[in-house]
N, C-alpha and C positions, 0 to 999 in steps of 0.2 A: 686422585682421578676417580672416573664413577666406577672401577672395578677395583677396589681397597674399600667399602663402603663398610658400617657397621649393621646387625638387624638387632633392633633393639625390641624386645617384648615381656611389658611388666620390667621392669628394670633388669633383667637379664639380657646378656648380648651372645651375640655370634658374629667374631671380630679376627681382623687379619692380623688383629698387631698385637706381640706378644707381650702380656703383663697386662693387659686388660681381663676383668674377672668374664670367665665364661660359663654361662649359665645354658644353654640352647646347645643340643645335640643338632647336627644336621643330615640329613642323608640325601642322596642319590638314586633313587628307583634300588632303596631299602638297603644300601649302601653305605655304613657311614664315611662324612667326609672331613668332618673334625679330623684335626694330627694326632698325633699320638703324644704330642708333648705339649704341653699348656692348652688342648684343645681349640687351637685358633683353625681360622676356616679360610681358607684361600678363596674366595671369593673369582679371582680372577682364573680358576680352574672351572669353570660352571658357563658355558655358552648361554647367553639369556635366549637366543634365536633357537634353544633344542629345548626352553622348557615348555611344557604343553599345561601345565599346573602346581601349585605351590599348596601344600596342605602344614596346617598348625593343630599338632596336638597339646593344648597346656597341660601344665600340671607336672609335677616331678612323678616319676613314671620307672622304676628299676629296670625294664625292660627293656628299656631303650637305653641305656648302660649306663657307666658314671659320669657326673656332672650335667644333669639331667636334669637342674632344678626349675626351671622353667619353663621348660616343653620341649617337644622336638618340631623340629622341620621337616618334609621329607617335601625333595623337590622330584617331579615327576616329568621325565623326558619323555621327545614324540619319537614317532617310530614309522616307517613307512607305510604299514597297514592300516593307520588311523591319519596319516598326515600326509597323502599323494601330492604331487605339484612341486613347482619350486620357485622360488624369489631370490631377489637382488636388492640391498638397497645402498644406497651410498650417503652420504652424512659430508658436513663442514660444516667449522665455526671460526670463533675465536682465538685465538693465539696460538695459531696454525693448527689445532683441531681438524682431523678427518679421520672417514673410517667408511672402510665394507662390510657388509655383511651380507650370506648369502646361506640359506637353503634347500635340500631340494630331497624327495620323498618317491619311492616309486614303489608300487605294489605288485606280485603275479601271484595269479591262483592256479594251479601245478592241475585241475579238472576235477571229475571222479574219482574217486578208489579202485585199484584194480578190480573190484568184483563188480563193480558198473552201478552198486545200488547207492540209489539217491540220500538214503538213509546217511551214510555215513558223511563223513564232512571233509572236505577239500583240503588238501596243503594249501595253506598259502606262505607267502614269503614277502617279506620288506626290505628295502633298505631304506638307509636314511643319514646324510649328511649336514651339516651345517657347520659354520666358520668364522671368524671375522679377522680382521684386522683394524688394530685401531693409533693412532700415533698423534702424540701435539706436542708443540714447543713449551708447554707449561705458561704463568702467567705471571710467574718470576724469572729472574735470570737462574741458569742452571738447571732446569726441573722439568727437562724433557719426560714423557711416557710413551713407553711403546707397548701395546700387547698382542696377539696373536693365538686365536684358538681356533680347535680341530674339534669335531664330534662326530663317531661315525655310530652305528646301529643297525646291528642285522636282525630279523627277526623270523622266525618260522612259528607257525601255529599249523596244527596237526589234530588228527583224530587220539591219538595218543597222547601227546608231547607239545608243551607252546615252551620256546626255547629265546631267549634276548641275552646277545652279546654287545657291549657299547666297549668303545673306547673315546679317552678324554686327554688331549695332546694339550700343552699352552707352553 
């Protein structure tokens, strides 16, 4: 199904299925998301409707940790203070294929600083969810898929402090 998919680059991969050579670190808004054991990548952990950009560093790289021979990924999720609004969309196809997806972004700016000068810079605050659901009968006998994701993201930005909490449910 499309969320088990492989990223192939330069002949290194970043793959959900164990005993495939993995060559690509992956991260999460700087997070790695490789396992901890054969370095495979759940794929089907990663809402495509929260990512806002996808960056490739090549290159074998030690910093970006072991098994790092062929670059890293880092996927960049949205957040309510750059992504306000919300959407819906719904899907079908073929061998009973269907799915939702939905998300939705809201921003507030909290005003002035208590001293009232303009100088200083406003709280603001985001949130931000997205989700889907997706389900088909397969296009053999036996080989249903279901999957089910959550993303949520708080965000504050501050004269001080810019603070991002995410959670990732499937």
């Amino acid at each position: 199904n499309p969320y088990q998919a492989d990223v192939n680059f330069r002949g290194f991969t970043a793959s959900p299925l164990l005993g495939t050579p993995q060559g690509l670190s992956v991260f999460q808004d700087g997070v790695r998301l490789n396992e901890a054991f054969g370095d495979v990548v759940n794929w089907d952990l990663v809402p495509r409707a929260a990512l806002a950009g996808v960056e490739l560093i090549p290159g074998a790289n030690p910093l970006f940790g072991l098994n790092t021979l062929g670059g890293a990924l880092n996927l960049r999720t949205k957040d309510g203070l750059n992504h306000p609004g919300s959407q819906l969309e719904l899907s079908g196809g073929s061998f009973g294929r269907r799915g939702i997806e939905f998300q939705s972004g809201q921003r507030q700016e909290a005003g002035l600083s208590p001293t009232g000068t303009a100088a200083q810079a406003a709280d603001q605050r985001g949130l931000y969810f997205a989700g889907n659901l997706f389900k088909e009968d397969g296009w053999r006998d036996f080989s249903p898929s279901q999957v089910g994701q959550f993303f949520a993201k708080g965000s504050h930005r501050g004269a001080a402090v810019d603070l991002d909490l995410s959670l990732t449910l499937a």
